[in-house]
GUMAR-782580 format. One line per 8 residues: number of its first residue (from 0); their letters; for each residue x, y, z of N, C-alpha, C. Coordinates in nm, 3 decimals, m for minus. Layout:
GUMAR-782580
NUM	A	X Y Z X Y Z X Y Z; ...
This chain:
GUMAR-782580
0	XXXXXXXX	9.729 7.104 8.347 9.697 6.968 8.305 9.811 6.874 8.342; 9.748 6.771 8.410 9.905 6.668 8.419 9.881 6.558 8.375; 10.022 6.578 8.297 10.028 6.511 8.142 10.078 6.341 8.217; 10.108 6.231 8.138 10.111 6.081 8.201 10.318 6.114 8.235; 10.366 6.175 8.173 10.513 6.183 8.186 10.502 6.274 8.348; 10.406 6.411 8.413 10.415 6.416 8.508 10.385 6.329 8.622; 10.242 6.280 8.590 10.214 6.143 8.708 10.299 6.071 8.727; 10.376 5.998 8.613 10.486 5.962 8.644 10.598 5.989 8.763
8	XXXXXXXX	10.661 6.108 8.730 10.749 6.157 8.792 10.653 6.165 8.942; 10.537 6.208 8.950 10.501 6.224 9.079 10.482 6.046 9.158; 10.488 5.998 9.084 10.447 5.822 9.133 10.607 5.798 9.168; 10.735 5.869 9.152 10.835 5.800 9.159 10.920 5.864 9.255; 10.867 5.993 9.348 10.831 6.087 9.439 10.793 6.009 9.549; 10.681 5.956 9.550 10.600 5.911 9.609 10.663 5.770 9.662; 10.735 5.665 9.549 10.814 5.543 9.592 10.879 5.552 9.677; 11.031 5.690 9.645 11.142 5.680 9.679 11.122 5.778 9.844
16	XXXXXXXX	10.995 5.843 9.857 10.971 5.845 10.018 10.935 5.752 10.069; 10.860 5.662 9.991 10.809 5.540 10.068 10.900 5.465 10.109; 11.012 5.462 10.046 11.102 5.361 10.057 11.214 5.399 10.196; 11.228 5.560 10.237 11.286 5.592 10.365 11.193 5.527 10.479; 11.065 5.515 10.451 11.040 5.469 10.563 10.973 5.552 10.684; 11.069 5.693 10.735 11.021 5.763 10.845 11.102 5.933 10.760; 11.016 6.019 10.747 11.133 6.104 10.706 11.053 6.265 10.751; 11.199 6.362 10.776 11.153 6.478 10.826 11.182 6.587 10.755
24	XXXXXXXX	11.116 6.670 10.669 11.115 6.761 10.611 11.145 6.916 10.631; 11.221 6.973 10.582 11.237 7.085 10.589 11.140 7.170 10.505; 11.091 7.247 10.621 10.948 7.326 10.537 10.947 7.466 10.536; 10.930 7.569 10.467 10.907 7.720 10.456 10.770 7.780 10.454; 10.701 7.677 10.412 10.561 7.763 10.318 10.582 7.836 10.188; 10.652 7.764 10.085 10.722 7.749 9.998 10.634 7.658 9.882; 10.664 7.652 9.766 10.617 7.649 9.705 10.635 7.489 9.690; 10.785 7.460 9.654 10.829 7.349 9.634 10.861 7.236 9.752
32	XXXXXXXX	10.842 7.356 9.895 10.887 7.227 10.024 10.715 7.232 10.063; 10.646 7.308 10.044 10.495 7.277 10.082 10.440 7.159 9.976; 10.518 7.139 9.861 10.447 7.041 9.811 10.516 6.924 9.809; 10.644 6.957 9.853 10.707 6.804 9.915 10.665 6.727 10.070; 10.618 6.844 10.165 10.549 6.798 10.243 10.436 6.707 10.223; 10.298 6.779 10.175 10.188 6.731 10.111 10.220 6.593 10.058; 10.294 6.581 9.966 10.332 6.450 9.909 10.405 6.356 10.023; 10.522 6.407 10.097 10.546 6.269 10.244 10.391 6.259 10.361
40	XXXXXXXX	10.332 6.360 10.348 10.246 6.348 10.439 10.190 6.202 10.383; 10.096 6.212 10.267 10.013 6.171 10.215 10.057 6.011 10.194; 10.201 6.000 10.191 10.295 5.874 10.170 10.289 5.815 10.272; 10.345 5.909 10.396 10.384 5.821 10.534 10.306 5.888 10.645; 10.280 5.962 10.658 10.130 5.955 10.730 10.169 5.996 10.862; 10.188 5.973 11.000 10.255 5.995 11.115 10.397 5.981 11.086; 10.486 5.905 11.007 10.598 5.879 11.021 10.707 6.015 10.902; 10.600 6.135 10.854 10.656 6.225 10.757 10.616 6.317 10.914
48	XXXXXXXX	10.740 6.415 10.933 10.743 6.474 11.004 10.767 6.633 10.938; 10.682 6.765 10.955 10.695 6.852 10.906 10.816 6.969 10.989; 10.908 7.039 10.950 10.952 7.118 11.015 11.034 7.284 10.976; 10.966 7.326 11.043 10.964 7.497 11.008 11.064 7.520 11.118; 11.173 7.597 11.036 11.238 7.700 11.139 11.198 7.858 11.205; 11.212 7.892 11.283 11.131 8.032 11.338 11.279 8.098 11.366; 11.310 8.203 11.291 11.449 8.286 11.302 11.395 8.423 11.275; 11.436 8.492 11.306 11.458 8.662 11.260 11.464 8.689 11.107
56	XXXXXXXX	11.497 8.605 11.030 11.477 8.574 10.916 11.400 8.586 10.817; 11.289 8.508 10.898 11.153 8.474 10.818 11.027 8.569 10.888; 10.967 8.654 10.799 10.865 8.730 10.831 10.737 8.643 10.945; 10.734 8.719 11.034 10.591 8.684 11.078 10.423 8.603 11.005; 10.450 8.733 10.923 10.353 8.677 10.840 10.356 8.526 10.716; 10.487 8.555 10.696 10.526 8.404 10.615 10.493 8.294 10.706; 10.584 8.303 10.799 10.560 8.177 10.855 10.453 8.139 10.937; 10.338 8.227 11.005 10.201 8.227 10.998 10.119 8.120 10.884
64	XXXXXXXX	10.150 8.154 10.802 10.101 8.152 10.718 10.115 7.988 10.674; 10.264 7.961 10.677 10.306 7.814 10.664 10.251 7.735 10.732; 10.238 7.814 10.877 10.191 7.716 11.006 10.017 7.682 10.982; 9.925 7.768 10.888 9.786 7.754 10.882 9.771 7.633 10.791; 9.880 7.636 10.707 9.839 7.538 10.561 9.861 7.397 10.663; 9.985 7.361 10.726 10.010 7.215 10.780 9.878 7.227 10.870; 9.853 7.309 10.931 9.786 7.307 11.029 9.597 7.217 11.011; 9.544 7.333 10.825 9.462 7.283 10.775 9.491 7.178 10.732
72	XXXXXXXX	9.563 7.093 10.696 9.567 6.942 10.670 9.671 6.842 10.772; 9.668 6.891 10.880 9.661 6.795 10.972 9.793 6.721 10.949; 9.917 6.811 10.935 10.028 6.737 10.893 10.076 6.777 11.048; 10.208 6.669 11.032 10.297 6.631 11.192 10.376 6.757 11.199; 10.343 6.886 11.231 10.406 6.963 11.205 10.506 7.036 11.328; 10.631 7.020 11.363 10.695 7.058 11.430 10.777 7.221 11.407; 10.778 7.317 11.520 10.848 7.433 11.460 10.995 7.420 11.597; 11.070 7.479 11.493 11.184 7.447 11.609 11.288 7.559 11.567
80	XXXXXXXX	11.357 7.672 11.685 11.404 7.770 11.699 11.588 7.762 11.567; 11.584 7.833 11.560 11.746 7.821 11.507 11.777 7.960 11.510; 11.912 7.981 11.560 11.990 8.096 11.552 12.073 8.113 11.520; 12.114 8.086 11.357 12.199 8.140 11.299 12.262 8.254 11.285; 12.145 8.366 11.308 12.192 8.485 11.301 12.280 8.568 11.465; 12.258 8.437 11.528 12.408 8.460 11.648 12.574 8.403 11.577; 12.532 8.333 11.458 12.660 8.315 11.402 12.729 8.399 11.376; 12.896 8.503 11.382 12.976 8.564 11.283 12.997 8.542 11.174
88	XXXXXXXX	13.035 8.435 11.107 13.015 8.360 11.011 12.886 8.448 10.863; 12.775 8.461 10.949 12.680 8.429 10.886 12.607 8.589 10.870; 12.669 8.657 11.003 12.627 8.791 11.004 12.709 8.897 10.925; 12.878 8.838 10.886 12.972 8.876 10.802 12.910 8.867 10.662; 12.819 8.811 10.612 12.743 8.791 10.500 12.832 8.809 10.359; 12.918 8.726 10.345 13.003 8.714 10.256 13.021 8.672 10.117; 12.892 8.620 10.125 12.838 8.545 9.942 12.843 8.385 10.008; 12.815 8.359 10.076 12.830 8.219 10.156 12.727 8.191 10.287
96	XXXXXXXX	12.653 8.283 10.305 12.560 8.341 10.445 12.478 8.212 10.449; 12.407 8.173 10.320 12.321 8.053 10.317 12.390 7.950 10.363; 12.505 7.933 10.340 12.525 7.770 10.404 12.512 7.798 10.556; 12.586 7.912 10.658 12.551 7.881 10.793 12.401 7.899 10.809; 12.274 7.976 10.741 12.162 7.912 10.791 12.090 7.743 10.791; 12.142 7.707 10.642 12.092 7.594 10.635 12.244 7.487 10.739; 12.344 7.498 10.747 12.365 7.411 10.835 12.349 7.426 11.005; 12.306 7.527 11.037 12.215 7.566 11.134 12.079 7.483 11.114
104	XXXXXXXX	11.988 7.489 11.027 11.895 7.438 11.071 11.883 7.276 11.020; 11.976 7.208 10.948 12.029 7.080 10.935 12.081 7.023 11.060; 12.127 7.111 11.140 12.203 7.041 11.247 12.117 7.034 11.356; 12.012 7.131 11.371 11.872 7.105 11.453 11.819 7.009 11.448; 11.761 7.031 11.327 11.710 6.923 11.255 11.719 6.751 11.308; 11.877 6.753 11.236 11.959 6.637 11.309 11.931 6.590 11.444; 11.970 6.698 11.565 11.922 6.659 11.665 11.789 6.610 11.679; 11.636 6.672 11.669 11.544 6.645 11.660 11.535 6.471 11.630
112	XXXXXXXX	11.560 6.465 11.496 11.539 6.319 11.455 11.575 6.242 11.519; 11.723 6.238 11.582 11.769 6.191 11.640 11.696 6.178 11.798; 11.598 6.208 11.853 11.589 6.254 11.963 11.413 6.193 11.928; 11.376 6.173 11.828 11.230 6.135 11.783 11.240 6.013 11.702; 11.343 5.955 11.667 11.382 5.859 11.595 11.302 5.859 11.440; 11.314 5.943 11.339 11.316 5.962 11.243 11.469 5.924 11.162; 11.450 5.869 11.059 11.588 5.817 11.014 11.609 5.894 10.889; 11.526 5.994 10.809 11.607 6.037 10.698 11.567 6.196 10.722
120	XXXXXXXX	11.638 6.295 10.660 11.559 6.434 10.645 11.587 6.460 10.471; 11.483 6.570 10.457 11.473 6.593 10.338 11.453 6.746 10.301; 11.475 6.822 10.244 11.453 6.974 10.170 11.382 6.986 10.034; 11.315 7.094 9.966 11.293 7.114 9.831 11.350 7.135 9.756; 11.497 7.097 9.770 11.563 7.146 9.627 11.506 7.051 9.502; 11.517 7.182 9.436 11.416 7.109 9.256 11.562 7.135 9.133; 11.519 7.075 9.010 11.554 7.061 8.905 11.677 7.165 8.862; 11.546 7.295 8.858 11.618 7.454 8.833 11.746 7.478 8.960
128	XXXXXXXX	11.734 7.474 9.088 11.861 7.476 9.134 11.974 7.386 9.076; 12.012 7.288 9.034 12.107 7.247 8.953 12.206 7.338 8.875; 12.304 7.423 8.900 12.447 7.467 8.830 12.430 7.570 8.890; 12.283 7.668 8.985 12.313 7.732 9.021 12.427 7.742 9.152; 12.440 7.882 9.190 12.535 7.879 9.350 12.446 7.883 9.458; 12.484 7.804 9.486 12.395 7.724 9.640 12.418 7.707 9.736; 12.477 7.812 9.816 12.604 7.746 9.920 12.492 7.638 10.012; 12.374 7.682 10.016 12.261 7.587 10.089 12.298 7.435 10.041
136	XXXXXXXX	12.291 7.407 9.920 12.312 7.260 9.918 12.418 7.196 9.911; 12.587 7.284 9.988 12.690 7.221 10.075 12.604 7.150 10.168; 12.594 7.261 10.264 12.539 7.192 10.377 12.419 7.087 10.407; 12.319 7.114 10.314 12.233 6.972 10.291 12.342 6.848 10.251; 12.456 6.866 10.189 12.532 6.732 10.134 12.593 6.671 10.220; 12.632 6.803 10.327 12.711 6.753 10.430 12.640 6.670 10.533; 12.506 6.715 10.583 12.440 6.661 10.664 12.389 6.489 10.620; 12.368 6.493 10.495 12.307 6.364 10.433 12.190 6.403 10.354
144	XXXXXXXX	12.143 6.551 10.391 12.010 6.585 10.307 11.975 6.539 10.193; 11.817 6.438 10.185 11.798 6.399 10.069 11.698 6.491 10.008; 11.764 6.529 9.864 11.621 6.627 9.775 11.545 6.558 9.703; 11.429 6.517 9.699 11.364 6.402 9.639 11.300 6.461 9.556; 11.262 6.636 9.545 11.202 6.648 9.407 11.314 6.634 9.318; 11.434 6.662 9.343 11.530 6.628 9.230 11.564 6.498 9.174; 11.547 6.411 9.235 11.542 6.252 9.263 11.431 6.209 9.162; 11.321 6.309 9.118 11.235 6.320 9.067 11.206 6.374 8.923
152	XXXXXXXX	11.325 6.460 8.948 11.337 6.555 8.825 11.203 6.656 8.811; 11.212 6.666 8.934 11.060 6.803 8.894 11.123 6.943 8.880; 11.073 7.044 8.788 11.082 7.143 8.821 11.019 7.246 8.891; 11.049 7.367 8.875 10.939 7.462 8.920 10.802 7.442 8.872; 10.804 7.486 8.682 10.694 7.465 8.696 10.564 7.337 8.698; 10.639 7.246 8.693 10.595 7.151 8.726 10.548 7.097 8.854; 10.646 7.116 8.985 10.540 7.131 9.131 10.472 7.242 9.098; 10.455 7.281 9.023 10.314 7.409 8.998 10.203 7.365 8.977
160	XXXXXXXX	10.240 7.269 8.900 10.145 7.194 8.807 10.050 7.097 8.907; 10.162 7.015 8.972 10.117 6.947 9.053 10.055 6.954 9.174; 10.071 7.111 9.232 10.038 7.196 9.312 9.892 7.220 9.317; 9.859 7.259 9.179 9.714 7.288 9.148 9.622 7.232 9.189; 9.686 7.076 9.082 9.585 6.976 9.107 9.582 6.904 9.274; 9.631 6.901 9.346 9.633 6.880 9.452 9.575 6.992 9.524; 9.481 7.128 9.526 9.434 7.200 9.574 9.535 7.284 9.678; 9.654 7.303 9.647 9.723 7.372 9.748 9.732 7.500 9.709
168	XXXXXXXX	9.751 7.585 9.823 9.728 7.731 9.804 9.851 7.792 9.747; 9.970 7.705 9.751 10.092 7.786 9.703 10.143 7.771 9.542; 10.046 7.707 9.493 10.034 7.664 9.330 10.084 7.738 9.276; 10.047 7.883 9.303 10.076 8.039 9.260 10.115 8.126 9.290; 10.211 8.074 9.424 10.289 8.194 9.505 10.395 8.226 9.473; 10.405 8.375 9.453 10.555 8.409 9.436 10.646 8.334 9.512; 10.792 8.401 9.456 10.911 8.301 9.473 10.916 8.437 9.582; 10.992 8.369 9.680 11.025 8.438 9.840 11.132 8.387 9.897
176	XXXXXXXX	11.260 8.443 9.933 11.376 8.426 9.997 11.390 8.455 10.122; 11.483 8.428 10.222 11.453 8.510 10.370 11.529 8.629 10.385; 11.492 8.659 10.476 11.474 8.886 10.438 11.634 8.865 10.421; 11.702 8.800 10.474 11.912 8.844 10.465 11.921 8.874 10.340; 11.856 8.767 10.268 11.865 8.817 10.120 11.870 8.932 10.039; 11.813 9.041 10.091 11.815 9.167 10.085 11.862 9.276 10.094; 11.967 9.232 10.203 12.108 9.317 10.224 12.204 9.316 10.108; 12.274 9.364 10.058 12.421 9.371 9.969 12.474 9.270 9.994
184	XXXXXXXX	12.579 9.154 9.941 12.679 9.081 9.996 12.783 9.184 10.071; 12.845 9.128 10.180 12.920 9.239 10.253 12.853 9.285 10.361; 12.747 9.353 10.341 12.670 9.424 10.442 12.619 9.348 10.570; 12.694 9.354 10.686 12.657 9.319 10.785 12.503 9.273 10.801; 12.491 9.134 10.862 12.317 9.115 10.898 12.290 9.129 11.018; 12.189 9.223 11.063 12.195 9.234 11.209 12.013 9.179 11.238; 12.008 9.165 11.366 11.834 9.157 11.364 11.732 9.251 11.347; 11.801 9.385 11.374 11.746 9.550 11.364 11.747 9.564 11.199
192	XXXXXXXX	11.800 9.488 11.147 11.850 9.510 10.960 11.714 9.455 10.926; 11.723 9.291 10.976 11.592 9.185 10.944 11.492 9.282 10.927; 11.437 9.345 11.097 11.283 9.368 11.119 11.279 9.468 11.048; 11.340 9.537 11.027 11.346 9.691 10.904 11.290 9.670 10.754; 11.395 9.533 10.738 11.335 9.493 10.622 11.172 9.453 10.589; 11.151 9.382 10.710 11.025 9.285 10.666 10.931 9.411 10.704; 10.923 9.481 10.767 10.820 9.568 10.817 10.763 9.696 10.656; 10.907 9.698 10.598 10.898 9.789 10.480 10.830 9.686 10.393
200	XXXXXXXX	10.856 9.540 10.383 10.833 9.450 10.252 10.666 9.439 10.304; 10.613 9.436 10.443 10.421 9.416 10.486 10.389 9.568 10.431; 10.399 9.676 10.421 10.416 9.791 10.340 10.393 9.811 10.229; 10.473 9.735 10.187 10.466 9.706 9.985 10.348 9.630 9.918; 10.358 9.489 10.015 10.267 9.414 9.970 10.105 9.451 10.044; 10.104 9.512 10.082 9.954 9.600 10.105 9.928 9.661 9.983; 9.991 9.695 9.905 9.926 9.778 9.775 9.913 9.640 9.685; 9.884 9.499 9.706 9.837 9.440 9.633 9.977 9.397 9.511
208	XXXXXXXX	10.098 9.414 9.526 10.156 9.359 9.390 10.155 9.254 9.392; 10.221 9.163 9.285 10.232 9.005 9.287 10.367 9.009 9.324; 10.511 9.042 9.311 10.643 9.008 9.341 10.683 9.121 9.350; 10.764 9.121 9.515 10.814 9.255 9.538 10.905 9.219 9.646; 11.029 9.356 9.622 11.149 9.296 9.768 11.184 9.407 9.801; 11.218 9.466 9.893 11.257 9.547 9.999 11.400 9.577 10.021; 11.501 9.604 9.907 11.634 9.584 9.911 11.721 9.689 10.014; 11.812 9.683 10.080 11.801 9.764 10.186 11.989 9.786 10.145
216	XXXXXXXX	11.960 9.923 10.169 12.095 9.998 10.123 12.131 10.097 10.223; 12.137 10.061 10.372 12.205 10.186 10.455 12.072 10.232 10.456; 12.088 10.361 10.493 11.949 10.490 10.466 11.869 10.493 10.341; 11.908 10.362 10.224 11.835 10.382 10.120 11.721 10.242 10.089; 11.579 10.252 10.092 11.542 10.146 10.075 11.499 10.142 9.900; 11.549 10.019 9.843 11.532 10.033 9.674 11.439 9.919 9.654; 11.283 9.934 9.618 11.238 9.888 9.595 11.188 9.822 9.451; 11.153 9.692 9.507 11.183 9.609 9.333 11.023 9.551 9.341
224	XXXXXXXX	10.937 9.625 9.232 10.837 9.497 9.175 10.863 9.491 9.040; 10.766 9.392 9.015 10.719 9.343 8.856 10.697 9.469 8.787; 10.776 9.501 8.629 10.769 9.596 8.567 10.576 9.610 8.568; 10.482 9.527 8.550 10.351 9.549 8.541 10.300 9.636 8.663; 10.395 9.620 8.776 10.295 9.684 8.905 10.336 9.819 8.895; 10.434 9.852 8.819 10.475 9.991 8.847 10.358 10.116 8.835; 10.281 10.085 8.782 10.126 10.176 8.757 10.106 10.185 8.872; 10.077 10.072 8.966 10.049 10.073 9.066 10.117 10.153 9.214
232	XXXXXXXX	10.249 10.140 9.188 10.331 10.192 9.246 10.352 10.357 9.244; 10.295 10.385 9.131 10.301 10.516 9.110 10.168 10.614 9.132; 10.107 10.542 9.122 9.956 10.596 9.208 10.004 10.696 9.334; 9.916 10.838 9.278 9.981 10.914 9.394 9.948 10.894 9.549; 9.822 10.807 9.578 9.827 10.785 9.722 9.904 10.689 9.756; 9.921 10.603 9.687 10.066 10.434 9.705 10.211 10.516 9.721; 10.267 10.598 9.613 10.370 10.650 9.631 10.410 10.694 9.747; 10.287 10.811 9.796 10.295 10.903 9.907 10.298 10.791 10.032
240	XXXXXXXX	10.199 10.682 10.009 10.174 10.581 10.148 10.288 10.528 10.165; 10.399 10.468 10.064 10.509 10.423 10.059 10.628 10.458 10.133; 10.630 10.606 10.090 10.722 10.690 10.131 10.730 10.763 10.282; 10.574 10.779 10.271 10.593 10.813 10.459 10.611 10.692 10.539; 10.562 10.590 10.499 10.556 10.447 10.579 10.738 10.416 10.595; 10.798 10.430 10.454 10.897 10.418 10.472 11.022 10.470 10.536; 10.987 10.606 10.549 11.028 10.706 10.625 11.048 10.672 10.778; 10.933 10.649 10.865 10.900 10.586 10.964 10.936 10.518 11.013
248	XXXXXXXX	11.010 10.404 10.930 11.009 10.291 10.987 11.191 10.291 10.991; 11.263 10.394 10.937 11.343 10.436 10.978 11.519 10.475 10.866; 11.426 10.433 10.682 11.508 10.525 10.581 11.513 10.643 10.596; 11.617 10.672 10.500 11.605 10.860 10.482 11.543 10.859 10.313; 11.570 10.724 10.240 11.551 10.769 10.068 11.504 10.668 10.057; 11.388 10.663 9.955 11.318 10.611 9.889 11.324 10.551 9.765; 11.368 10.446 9.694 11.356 10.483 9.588 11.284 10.299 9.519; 11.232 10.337 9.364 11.187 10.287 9.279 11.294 10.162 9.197
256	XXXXXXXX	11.307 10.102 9.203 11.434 10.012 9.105 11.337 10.011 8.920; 11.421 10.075 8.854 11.348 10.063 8.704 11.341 9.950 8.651; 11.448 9.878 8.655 11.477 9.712 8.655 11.387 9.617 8.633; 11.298 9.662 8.747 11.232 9.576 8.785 11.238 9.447 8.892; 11.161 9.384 8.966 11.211 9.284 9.025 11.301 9.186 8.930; 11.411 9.113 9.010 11.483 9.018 9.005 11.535 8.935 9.089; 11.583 8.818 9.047 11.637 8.742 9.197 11.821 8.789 9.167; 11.828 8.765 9.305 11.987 8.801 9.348 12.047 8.971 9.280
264	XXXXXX	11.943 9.056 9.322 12.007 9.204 9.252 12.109 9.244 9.410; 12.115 9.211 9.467 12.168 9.244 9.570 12.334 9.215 9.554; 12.391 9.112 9.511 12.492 9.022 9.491 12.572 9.117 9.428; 12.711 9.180 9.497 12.800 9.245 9.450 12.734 9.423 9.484; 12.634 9.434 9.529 12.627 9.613 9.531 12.712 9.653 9.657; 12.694 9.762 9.647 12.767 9.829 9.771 12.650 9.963 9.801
């Protein structure tokens, strides 16, 4: 339901893009930059420019997937290469890895606009990122990146909210990071690391869970869903499908995280 305090906030969204004038978005197929798109589209019309990065990074299927939604509504949607992961910097993966992707694809970015004459860019950072560690929104600060759901004060669940009612498909999509995320801090990122990862995580999410990650430990892959899917997970043909699939694709060990999914379990393991 959206209450008159959300319309609000979404009417003041809606101003403060209007008021850039020409602006180019940083997009994932994301929950919160798919609905910041939707909203500049709908504002500025040819002059909201959509843009997806294509890296080793981001699963096939994700960004497929991103590319169908702009695609079904007819947004200005540009995809443009970045290779961060030729950075040292970034492949040293140090607790800092996010800022060389995002100022990698800020500095694309940059060019682009510059080169299409677009005068502002913009990202989804929302509400809930606030005090977290972000090395991502150095580099948006550095570049000039404006976050306008924050400008907005929206949160998560609130572009949820607003998500709905606007008929978008990501109203209800799990939260999704790009595969580096998955490695240990420390642990070297290579592109052979990436496709390992994502190939085990299309694997997982074939058995239907709602939130699941592919944490990658050397020869050990530790898999994380929602304490609810674990039934599922334990099903003796899922287990067995799991484990040979996983096998294959080139672990030696398998294992279950009791935990359960979480964000940032990776941060500090070895």
């Amino acid at each position: 339901m959206i209450t008159d305090l959300l319309s609000e906030k979404e009417q003041q969204l809606v101003q403060f893009i209007k008021y850039q004038q020409s602006i180019a978005i940083a997009y994932s197929g994301g929950v919160d930059s798919t609905y910041l798109a939707h909203v500049a589209h709908n504002t500025l019309g040819k002059n909201a420019r959509i843009i997806i990065a294509d890296s080793p990074s981001i699963p096939r299927s994700e960004l497929k997937a991103a590319i169908e939604i702009a695609e079904e509504r007819h947004w200005n949607l540009e995809v443009i290469k970045t290779t961060e992961h030729l950075n040292e910097s970034y492949q040293a993966n140090e607790g800092d890895r996010c800022y060389f992707c995002k100022n990698e694809l800020f500095s694309e970015m940059a060019n682009w606009c510059m080169q299409n004459g677009i005068l502002k860019m913009a990202y989804g950072a929302i509400m809930d990122d606030l005090g977290d560690h972000r090395p991502g929104a150095k580099a948006a600060d550095e570049h000039l990146v404006l976050a306008p759901l924050q400008e907005a004060k929206l949160s998560k669940g609130e572009i949820r909210e607003l998500s709905k009612a606007a008929g978008l498909p990501t109203a209800s999509k799990a939260s999704f990071a790009c595969l580096a995320s998955r490695l240990p801090v420390g642990e070297e990122v290579t592109v052979k690391k990436l496709s390992q990862i994502e190939m085990a995580e299309e694997v997982i999410k074939e058995l239907g869970v709602s939130q699941y990650r592919a944490r990658h430990h050397g020869e050990v892959c530790r898999i994380e869903v929602g304490e609810d899917d674990f039934p599922v997970v334990f099903k003796n043909k899922n287990r067995s499908y799991l484990v040979e699939s996983l096998l294959k694709i080139g672990y030696k060990h398998v294992a279950l995280d009791l935990a359960g999914y979480r964000t940032g379990s990776t941060n500090g393991l070895t």
